[in-house]
N, C-alpha and C positions, 0 to 999 in steps of 0.2 A: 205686405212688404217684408222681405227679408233681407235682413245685413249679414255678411260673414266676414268673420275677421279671421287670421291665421291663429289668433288665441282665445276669441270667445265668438259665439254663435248667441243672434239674438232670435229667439223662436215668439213671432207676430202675435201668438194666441195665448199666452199666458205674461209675455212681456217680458221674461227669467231669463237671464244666463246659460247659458248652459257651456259646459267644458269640453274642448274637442277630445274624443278618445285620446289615449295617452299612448304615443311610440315603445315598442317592446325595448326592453332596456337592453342598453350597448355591452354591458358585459356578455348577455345570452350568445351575443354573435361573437365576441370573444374567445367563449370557451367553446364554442364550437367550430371555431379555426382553429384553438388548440386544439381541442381532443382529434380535430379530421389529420392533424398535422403530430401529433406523436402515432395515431392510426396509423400514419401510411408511413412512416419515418421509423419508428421503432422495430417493429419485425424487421426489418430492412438492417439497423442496427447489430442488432441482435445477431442475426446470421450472420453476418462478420464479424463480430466479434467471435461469435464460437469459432468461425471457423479461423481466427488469427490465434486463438488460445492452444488450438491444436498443434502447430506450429513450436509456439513457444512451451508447450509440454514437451516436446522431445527435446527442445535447448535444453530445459529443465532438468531433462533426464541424464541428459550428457555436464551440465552444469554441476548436478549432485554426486555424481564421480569424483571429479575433480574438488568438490568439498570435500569428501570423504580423504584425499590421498591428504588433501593439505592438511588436515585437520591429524592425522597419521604422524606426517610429518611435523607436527607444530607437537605432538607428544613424542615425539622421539628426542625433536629438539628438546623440548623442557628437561625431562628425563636426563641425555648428556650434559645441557650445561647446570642443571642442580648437580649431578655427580662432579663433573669438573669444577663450581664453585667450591665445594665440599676439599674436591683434592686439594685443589691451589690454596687453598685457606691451610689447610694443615702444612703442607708442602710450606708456606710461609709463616708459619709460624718455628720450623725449622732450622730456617735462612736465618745470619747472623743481620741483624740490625743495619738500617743505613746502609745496605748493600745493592747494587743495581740488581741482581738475581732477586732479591726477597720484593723491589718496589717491581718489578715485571709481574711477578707471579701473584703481587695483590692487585694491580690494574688487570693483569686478567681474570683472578679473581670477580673483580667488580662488573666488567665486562660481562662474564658468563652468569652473572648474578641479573643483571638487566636482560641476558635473550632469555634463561627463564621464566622472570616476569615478565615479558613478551610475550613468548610463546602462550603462555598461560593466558594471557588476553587475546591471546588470536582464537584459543578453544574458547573461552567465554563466548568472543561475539560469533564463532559460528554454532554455537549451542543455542544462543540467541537468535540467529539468522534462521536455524531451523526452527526455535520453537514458532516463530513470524510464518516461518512457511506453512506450519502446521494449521495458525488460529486463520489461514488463507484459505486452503481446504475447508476449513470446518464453515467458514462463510460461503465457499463454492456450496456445498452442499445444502445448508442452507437456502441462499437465495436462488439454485437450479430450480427447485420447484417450481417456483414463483415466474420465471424466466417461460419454465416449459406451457404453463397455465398462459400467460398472455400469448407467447408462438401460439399457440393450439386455438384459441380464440380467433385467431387470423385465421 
């Protein structure tokens, strides 16, 4: 006589327990929906993505131009208004006291004293903007390899 249950099997000739095999574990089928699903999903990624990066390299290129003139400009600025704070400071110390002429020429003074430190922080952050573009590169280059080894696998 034999009994079976969905959790234990009684086997007639020795009278023992026995344990129905055990289902392959749910994560196994998990990761192999993942991995079939970055498989078919990643290369696919990928080529679009290079090929939208190409794109945005020539924004880049024409974008760093226009760095370049502003940054031009943001030292020309500093340049004149250090030399004009410089004039108007001496220029008012000239002027007789209490006089509209001497308070003009120290509020532009102060004025041309703020677009140099301006300017001066507009070349910081694009010195900054470029060193960021730089450590940008240095990670394209990097992780290319890495990019071309899984394409090439496909």
């Amino acid at each position: 006589m034999k009994i079976s249950c969905i959790c234990l099997r009684v086997n007639n000739q020795d009278n023992q327990l026995v344990q129905p095999p055990s289902p392959a574990p749910s994560n196994s089928s998990f990761s192999n929906w993942v991995k079939w699903l970055l498989g078919s999903v990643l290369p696919l990624l990928l080529s679009l993505w290079k090929t939208n990066w190409n794109g945005f390299w020539s924004l880049e290129g024409k974008a760093e131009k226009v760095v370049e003139e502003v940054e031009d400009v943001a030292e020309v600025i500093e340049k004149v208004a250090t030399t004009a704070d410089k004039t108007l400071a001496t220029v008012a110390d000239w002027l007789p006291d209490e006089s509209k002429l001497k308070e003009a020429a120290l509020m532009a003074e102060n004025v041309s004293s703020i677009t140099a430190k301006d300017a001066f922080c507009a070349q910081n952050l694009i010195h900054k903007v470029e060193d960021l573009k730089q450590d940008l590169e240095d990670l394209e280059t990097m992780v290319e390899p890495v990019v071309r080894k899984i394409i090439d696998k496909k």
